[in-house]
C-alpha positions, 0 to 999 in steps of 0.5 A, a space after each residue: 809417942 805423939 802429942 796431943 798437938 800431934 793427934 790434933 793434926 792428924 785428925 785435922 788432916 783427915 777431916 780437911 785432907 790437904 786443904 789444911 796449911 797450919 796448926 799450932 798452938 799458943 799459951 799466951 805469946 809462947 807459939 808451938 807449930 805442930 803442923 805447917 805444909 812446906 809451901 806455907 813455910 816459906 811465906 813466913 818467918 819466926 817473927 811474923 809467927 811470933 806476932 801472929 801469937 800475939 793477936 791471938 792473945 788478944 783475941 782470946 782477951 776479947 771473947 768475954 765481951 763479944 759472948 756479952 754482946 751476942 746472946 748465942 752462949 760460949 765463943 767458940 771459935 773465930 773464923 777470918 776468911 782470907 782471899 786465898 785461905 781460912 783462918 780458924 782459932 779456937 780457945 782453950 782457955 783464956 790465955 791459950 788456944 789452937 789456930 788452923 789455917 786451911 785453903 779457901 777451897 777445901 770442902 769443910 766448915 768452920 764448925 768441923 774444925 771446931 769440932 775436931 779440936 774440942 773433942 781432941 781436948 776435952 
């Protein structure tokens, strides 16, 4: 039976084909990869995942104060974009969320990723 993750991967993979490298999920430090692509892999071992949770924790703890600083309503994501990829991390509460990495040069917006997510979790 697929999980909620799974469904989300699957989903994700539809909107950005194999433009999409991670999915995974976080509830506080504890990290959960539901997706990785084999090339992707073998660039990171368990620690460095492990301490990729824990800036993500720390950007969830950040979003209160950058939703009071602009006056564009609730965060609902944060994008970093890398030379050779995207990173997209959208919360689902405040302690949890999914990250998704994706090739540079896929054809989609932050805002699909988004998307996907939220209607997946709502």
């Amino acid at each position: 039976m697929p999980t909620p993750d799974a469904d989300i991967a699957e989903a994700l993979r539809d909107t950005v084909g194999d433009a999409l490298r991670v999915v995974g999920f976080h509830e506080g430090s504890d990290w959960h990869i539901e997706y990785m692509r084999e090339d992707v892999r073998e660039g990171y071992a368990d620690a460095s995942i492990d301490d990729i949770a824990d800036d993500l924790v720390l950007d969830v703890l950040a979003s209160p104060r950058q939703e009071s600083l602009y006056d564009l309503g609730d965060l609902h994501a944060t994008v970093r974009l890398f030379e050779d990829g995207v990173v997209v991390h959208v919360p689902t509460d405040d302690r949890s969320g999914y990250l998704v990495s994706l090739d540079a040069s896929g054809d989609y917006t932050g805002r699909d990723v988004v998307d996907v997510v939220h209607d997946a979790t709502e």
